[in-house]
C-alpha positions as CSV (number, residue, x, y, z in Angstrom):
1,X,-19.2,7.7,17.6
2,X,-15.8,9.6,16.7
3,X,-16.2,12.0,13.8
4,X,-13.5,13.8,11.9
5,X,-12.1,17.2,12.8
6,X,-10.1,19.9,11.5
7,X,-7.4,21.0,13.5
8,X,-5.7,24.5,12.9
9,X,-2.3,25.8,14.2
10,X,-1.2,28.8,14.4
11,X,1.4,31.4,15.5
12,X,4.4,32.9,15.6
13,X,8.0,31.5,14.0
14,X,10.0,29.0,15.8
15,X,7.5,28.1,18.2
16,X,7.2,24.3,17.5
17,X,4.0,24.6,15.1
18,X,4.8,21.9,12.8
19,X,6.2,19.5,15.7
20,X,3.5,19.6,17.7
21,X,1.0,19.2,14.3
22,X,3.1,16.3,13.5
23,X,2.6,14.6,16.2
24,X,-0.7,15.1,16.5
25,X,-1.4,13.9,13.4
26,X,0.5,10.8,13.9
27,X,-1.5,9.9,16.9
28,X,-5.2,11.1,15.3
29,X,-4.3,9.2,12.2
30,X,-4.9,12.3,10.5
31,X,-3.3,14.1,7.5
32,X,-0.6,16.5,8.7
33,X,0.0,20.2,6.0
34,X,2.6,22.0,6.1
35,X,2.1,25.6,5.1
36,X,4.8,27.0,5.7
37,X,6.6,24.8,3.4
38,X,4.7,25.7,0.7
39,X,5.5,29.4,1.3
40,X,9.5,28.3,1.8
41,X,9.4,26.4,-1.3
42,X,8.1,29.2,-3.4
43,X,10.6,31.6,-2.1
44,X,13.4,29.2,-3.0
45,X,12.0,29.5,-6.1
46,X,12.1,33.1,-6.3
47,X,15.6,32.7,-5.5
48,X,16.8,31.1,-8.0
49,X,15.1,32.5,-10.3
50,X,16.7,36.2,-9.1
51,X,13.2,37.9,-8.0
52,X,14.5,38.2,-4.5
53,X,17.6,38.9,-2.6
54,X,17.9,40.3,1.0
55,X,18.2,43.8,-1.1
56,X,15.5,43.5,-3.4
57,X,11.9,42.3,-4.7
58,X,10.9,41.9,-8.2
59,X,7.2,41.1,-6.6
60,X,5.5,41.3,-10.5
61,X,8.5,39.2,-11.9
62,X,7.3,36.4,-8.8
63,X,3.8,36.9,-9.8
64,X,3.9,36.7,-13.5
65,X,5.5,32.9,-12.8
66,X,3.2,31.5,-10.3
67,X,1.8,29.5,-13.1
68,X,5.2,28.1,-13.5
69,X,5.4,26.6,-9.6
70,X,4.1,23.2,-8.8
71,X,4.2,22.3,-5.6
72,X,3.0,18.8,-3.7
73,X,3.9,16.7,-0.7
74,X,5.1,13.3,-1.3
75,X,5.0,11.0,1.6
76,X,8.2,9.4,3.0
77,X,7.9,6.2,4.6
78,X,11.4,5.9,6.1
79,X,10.8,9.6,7.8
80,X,7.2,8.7,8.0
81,X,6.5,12.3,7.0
82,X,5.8,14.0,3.8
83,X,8.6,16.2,1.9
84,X,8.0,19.2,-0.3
85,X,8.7,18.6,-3.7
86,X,9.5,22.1,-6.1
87,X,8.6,21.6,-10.0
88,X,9.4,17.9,-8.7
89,X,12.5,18.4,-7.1
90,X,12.9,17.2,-3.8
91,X,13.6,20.8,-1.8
92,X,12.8,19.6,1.8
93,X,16.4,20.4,2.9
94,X,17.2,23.7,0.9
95,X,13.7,25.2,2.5
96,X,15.3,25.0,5.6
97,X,18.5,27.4,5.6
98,X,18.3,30.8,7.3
99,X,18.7,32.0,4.1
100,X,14.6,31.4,3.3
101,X,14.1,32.2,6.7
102,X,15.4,36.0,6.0
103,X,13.0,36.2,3.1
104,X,9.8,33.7,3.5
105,X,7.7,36.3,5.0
106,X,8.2,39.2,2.1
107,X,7.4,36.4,-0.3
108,X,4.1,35.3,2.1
109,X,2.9,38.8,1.9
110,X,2.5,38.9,-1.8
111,X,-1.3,38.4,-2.4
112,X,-1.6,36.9,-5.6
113,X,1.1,34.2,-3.8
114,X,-1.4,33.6,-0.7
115,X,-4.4,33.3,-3.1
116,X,-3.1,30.1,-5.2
117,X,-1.4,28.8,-2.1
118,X,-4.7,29.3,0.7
119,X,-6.8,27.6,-2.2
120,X,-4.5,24.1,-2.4
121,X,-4.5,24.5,1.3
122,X,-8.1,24.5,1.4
123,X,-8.8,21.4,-1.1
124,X,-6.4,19.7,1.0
125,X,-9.1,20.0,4.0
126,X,-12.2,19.1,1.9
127,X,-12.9,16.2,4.1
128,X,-12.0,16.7,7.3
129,X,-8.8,15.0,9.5
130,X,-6.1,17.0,8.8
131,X,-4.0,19.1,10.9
132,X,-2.7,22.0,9.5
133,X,0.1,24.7,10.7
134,X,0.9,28.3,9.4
135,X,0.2,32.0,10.0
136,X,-3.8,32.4,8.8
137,X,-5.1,28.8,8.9
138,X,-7.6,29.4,11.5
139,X,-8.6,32.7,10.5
140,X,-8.6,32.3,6.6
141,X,-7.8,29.1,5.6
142,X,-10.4,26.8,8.1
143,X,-12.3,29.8,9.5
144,X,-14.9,27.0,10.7
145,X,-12.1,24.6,12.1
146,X,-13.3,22.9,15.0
147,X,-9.7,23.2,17.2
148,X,-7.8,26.1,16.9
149,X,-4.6,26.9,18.4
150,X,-2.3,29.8,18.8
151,X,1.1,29.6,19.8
152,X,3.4,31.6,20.9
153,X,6.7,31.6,23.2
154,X,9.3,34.1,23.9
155,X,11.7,35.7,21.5
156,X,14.7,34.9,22.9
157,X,13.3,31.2,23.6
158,X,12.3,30.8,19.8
159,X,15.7,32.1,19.0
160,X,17.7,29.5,20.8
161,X,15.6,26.8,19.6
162,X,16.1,27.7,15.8
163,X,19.3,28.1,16.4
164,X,20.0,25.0,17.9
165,X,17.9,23.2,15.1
166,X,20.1,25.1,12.3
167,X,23.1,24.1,13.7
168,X,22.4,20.3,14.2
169,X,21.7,20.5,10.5
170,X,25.9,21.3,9.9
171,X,24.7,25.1,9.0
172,X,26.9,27.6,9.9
173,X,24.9,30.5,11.6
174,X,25.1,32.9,14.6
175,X,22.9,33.0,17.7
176,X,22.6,37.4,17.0
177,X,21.5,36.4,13.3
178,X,18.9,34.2,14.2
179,X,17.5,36.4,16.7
180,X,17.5,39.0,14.4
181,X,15.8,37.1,12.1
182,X,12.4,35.9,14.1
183,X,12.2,39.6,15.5
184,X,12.0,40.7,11.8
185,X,9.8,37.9,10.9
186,X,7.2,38.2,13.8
187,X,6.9,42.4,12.3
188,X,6.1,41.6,8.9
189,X,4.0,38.3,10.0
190,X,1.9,40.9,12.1
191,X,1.9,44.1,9.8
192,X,0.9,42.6,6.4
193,X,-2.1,43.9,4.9
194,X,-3.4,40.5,3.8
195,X,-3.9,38.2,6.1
196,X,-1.8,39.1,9.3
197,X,-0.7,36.6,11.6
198,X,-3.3,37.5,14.4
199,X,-5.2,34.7,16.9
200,X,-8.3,34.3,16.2
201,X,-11.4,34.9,18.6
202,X,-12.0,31.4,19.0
203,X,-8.3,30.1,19.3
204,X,-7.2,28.4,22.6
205,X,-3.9,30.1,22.9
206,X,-0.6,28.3,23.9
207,X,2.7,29.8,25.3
208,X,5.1,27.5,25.9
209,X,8.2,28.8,26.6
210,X,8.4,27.1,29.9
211,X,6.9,23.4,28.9
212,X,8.0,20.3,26.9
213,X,6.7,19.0,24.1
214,X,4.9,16.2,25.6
215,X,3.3,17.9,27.8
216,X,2.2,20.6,24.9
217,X,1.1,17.3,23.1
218,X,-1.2,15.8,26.3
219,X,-2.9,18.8,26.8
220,X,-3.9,19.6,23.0
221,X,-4.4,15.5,22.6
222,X,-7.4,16.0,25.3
223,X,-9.1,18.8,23.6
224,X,-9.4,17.0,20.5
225,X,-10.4,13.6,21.4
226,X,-12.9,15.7,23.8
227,X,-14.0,17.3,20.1
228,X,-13.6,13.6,17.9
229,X,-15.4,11.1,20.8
230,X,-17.5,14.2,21.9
């Protein structure tokens, strides 16, 4: 008899964590979380409410107004995926630029912001059959998880595929800048106090700079049925 599993996914930026727990969910039947949306819409927040800039961090004025951030996925059937909505705003798009990129993981390194964000994320797993992506979901979020990934793929790899994504969206960005950007990101993810981006003991780990997506898919596809049908 099939059962109900969690399945966490983590790893570094730009390495196809959302895709790949998109599709999984889509062919589990499973709920699919998006972390790092949460974390992208509350620095959009932070924004445009002038508690960040690529020059500065008013981290107190951020956490004095958590209470002021709502934040919820709202399923869209035309994309078949859900969106993140800000204070209800629709923000999937602006979450997106480079210019959240640049500043997403100061933001996720604030604790009091990973507290009230880790404990939605864990409500949303209460019973079972969701997938879930970020940075800490298999080592703080679902410690118990019964699939854990890690993924990882080259710089340079991760680079060119972020850029190519940013540009098919019409934004205008540079090859260098993006580069420059998940180098800096992958130093903060790692060097936080709370809650570093680290594989955990029990995560299968994935590099796939040098295979496609389907086959990524296949192989993670039989190590969860193997886990559902047992």
């Amino acid at each position: 008899m099939d059962k109900k599993i969690t399945i966490a996914i983590d790893g570094f930026s730009s390495t196809g964590k959302s895709t790949l727990a998109k599709q999984l969910a889509r062919q589990l039947g499973y709920v699919y979380v998006d972390t790092g949306a949460m974390y992208r819409a509350v620095t959009l927040y932070a924004m445009r409410n002038g508690f960040i800039t690529e020059g500065a961090f008013d981290r107190e004025g951020l956490v004095e107004s958590l209470d002021n951030i709502t934040l919820r996925f709202v399923y869209n059937p035309e994309l078949e995926l859900a969106e993140m909505f800000l204070n209800g705003e629709n923000v999937e798009k602006q979450i997106r630029t480079l210019e959240v990129s640049k500043l997403v993981s100061y933001v996720a390194e604030v604790h009091e912001v990973r507290v009230k964000l880790v404990e939605q994320q864990k409500h949303m797993g209460d019973h079972k059959g969701v997938v879930m992506d970020g940075r800490d979901i298999g080592t703080v979020v679902f410690p118990d998880a019964e699939l854990k990934i890690f993924m990882n793929s080259a710089p340079e790899v991760r680079a060119q595929r972020r850029f190519k994504e940013l540009t098919g969206l019409g934004q205008v960005v540079t090859y260098d800048d993006v580069y420059k950007n998940v180098v800096e990101r992958d130093h903060v993810d790692t060097h936080r106090k709370d809650s570093p981006l680290v594989k955990a003991d029990d995560a299968i780990e994935m590099d796939n700079s040098n295979i496609s997506k389907q086959e990524q898919l296949d192989k993670v596809l039989v190590l969860a049925k193997a886990l559902i049908y047992g």
